[in-house]
C-alpha positions as CSV (number, residue, x, y, z in Angstrom):
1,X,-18.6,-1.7,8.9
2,X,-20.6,1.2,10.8
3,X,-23.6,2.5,8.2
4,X,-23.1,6.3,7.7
5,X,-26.8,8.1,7.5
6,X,-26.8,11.6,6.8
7,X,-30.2,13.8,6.4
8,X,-30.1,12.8,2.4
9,X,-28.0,9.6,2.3
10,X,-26.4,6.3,3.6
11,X,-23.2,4.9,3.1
12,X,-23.1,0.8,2.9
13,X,-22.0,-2.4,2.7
14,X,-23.4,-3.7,-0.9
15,X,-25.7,-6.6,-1.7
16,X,-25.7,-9.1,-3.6
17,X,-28.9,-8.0,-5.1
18,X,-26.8,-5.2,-6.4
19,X,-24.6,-6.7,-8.4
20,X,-26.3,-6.4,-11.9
21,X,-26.6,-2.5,-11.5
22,X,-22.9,-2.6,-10.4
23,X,-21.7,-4.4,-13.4
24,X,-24.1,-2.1,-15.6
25,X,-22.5,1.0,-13.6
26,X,-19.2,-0.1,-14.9
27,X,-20.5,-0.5,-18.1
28,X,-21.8,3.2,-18.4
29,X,-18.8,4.3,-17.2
30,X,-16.4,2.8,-19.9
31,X,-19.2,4.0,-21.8
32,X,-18.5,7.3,-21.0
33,X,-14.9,7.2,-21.0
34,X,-14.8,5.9,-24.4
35,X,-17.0,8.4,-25.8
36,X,-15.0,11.2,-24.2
37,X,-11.8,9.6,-24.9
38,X,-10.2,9.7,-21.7
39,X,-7.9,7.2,-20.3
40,X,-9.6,4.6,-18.2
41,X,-11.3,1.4,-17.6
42,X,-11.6,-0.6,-20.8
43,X,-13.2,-3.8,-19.2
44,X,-13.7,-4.6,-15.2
45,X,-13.2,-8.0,-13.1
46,X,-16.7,-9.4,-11.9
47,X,-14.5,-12.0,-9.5
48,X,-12.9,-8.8,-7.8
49,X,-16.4,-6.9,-7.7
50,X,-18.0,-10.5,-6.5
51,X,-15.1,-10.7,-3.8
52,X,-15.7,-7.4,-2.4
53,X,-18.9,-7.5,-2.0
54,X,-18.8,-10.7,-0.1
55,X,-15.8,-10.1,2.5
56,X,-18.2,-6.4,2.7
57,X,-15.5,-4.2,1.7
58,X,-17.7,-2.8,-1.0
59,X,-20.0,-0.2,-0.5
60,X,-22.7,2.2,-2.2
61,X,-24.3,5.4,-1.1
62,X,-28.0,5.3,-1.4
63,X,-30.1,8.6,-1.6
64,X,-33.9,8.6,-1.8
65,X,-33.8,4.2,-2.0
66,X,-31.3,4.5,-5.2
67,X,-27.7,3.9,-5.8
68,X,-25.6,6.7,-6.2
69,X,-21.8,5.7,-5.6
70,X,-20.3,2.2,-5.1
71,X,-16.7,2.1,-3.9
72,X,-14.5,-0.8,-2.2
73,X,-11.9,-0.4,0.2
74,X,-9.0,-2.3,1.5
75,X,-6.6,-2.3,4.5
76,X,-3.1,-3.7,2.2
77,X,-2.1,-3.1,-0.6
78,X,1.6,-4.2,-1.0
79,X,1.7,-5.0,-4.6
80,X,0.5,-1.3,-5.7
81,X,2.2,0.5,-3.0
82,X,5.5,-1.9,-1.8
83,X,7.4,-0.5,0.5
84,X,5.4,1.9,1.8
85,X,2.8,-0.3,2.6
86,X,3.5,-0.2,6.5
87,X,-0.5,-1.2,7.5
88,X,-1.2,2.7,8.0
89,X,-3.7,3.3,5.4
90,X,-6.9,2.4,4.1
91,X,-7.2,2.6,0.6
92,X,-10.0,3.3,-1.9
93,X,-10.6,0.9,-5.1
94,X,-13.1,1.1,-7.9
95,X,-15.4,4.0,-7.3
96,X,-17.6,4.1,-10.0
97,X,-20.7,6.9,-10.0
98,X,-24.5,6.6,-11.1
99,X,-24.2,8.5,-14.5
100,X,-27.6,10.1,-13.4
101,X,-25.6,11.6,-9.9
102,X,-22.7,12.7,-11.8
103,X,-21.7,16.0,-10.6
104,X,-22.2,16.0,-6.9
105,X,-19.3,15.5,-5.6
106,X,-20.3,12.0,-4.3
107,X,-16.1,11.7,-3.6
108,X,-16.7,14.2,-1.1
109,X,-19.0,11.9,0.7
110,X,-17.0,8.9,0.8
111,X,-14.1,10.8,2.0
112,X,-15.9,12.1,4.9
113,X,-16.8,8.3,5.5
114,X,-13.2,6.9,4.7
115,X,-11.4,9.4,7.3
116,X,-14.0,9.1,10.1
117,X,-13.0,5.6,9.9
118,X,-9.2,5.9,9.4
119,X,-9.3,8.5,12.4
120,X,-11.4,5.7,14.5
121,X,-8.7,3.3,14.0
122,X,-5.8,5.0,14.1
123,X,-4.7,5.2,10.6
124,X,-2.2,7.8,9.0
125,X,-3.6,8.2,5.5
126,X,-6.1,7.5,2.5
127,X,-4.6,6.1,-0.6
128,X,-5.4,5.6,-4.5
129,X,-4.6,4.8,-7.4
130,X,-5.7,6.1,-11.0
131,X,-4.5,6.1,-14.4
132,X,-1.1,8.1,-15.1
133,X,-2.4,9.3,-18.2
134,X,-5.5,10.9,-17.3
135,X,-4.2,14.0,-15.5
136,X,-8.0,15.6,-15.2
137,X,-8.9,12.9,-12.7
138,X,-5.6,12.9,-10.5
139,X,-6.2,16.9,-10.7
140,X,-9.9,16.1,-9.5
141,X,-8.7,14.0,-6.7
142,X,-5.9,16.0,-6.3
143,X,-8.7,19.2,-5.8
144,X,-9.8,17.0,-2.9
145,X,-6.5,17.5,-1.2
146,X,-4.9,14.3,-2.7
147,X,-0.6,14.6,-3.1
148,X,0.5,12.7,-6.2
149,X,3.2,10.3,-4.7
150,X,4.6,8.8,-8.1
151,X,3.7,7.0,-11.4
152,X,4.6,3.3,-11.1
153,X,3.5,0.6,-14.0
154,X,1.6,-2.6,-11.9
155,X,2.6,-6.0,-12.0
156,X,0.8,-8.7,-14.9
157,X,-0.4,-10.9,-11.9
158,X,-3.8,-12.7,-11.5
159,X,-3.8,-11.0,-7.9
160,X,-5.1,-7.8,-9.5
161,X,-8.6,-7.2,-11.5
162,X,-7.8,-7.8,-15.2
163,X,-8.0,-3.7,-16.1
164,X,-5.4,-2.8,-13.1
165,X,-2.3,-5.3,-14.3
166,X,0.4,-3.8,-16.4
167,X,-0.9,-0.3,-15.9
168,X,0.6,2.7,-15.6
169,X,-0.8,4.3,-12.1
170,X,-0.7,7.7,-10.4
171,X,-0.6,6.5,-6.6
172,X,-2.1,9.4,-4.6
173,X,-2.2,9.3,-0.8
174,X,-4.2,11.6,1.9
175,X,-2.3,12.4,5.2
176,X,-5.1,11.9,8.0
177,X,-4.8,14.7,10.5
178,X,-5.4,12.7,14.1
């Protein structure tokens, strides 16, 4: 994947080196989640995190040497979105902030980043998914221009990271203006 450099930050790939302030990154946010009592992660998937990060579909912004972001991406995702899974979008997974960057609109960035590349390669929209029962992120990611598509319960498989099966989701997709 191309690096993205901007006058303050770079987005990408992850390291392996990174992977203990990833997992801690998760940590702070169910942390946080708890502690505010809104609906989210309640564990995470190291394999998944550890898979991403070697077939470099994970990624982290980086401002003055220090990880801000880290978010994956992946080019299928039939068991989330079925049938309209047509090999037309790119989708973003697991974006999990630096507690001490929270605030600044670090989405924003990896936007920018995801449709430069969808518009590079031809690709008709940006997909998500979130919890259906925390309607102050989808109206975040909504503010970011986001259409809520539908609510749809995922499958119990071993295919999916431990916290995603047999959960309710808000699928959210992006039309990408070519």
């Amino acid at each position: 994947m191309k690096l993205t450099k901007s006058s303050t930050y770079t987005i990408q790939n992850t390291e392996k080196q990174d992977l203990d302030l990833i997992y801690l990154l998760f940590e702070k946010a169910i942390e946080y989640m708890q502690k505010k009592q809104f609906v989210g992660w309640t564990t995470y998937d190291k394999t998944f995190i550890n898979r991403d990060q070697e077939n470099k579909l994970q990624f982290k912004i980086v401002q003055n040497h220090r990880l801000v972001c880290v978010f994956s991406i992946c080019f299928s995702d039939a068991l989330i979105w079925r049938e309209k899974e047509q090999g037309d979008a790119i989708y973003l997974h697991r974006i999990v902030v630096n507690p001490l960057f929270k605030g600044q609109q670090q989405l924003a960035k990896i936007l920018n980043w995801v449709r430069e590349w969808a518009i590079k390669h031809e690709l008709k929209y940006i997909r998500m998914d979130t919890w259906a029962e925390n309607q102050n992120i989808i109206d975040y990611y909504k503010s970011f221009g986001f259409k809520h598509i539908e609510d749809y319960t995922t499958p119990n498989t071993p295919l999916l990271p431990e916290q995603h099966r047999d959960l309710k989701v808000a699928l959210l997709e992006m039309k990408i203006e070519l």
